[in-house]
C-alpha positions, 0 to 999 in steps of 0.5 A: 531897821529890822522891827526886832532890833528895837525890841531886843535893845529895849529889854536889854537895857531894862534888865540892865539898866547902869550897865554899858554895852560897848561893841566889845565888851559889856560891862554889867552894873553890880546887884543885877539880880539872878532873874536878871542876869538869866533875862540878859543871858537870853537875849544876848543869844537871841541877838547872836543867834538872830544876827546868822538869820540876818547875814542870810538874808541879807546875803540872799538879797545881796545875790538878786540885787548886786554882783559880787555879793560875797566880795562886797559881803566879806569886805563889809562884815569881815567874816570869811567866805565859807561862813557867809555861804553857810549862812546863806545857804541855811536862809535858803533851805529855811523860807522865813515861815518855816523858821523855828524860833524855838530853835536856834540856827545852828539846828535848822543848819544841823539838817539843811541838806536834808530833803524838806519833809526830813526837814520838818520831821526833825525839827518838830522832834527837836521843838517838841522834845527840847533837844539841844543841837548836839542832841539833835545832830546825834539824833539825824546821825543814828537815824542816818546810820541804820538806815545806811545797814539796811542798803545792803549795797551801800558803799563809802567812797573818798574822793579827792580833787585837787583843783585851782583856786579859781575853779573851785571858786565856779564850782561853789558858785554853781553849787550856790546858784543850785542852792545845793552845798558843794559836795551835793553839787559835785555828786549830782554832776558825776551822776548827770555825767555818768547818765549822759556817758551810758545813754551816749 
């Protein structure tokens, strides 16, 4: 068992003493005080929060140990597919020490297919400055946005594919096992392409 599980229980059941937790619901005894009820509050997003790291590395595990991690990952937790990837995909871009705990998950997701200096310019600002995801997310995206009005010859393209199940099923393999997202691995392959077309 992971050494924080017994911890995160263990103050769960001090601030809640009587109440009872069940897997769907939690029933809190009257009287909690204020304090109290703002200590649960914590640690139940600590847990939930914490559980996304836990899916990715578990995930991670899953790929260098076992075939079909994902088959058997989905059939295990429930969860779909793309949710599982992301989790895995942010555990990945995030190596365990360069894991905020100040920050949740969700903010290490918001800037996971950034490069990792980017990376660690963001969330030193976020951690520093207390920003909320959304805050942060705004942050990346202004940034982002003046630095595109500066490319002078910059230019937004839509493309869009339809494509068989089971070929997008081997494009997000291939994108997973470059530890890229989809549309990063997609581009990275036209540019690849169109390299080898005009050296050919």
């Amino acid at each position: 068992m992971h050494p924080a599980l017994p911890k995160l229980s263990e103050k769960l059941s001090k601030a809640v003493e009587k109440s009872i937790a069940r897997r769907t619901t939690l029933e809190l005894t009257s009287g909690i005080s204020l304090d109290d009820w703002q200590k649960i509050g914590r640690q139940l997003f600590v847990a939930a929060d914490s559980s996304a790291w836990w899916l990715g590395d578990w995930l991670i595990y899953g790929r260098t140990m076992y075939p079909d991690r994902y088959q058997r990952a989905i059939e295990e937790t429930h969860l779909d597919y793309q949710t599982l990837r992301n989790y895995a995909w942010v555990a990945r871009r995030f190596a365990p020490p360069r894991r905020r705990p100040a920050l949740s998950f969700q903010h290490h997701a918001e800037l996971a297919s950034l490069p990792e200096n980017e990376q660690e310019y963001w969330l030193d600002r976020a951690e520093r400055l207390s920003w909320s995801r959304n805050f942060l997310r705004s942050r990346v995206k202004a940034a982002r946005q003046a630095g595109e009005q500066t490319e002078q010859h910059a230019i937004s393209m839509r493309v869009e594919v339809n494509v068989s199940r089971d070929r997008r099923q081997r494009w997000v393999q291939a994108a997973d096992d470059a530890d890229q997202d989809l549309q990063s691995w997609a581009m990275s392959m036209l540019d690849h392409a169109a390299a080898a077309v005009l050296t050919g």
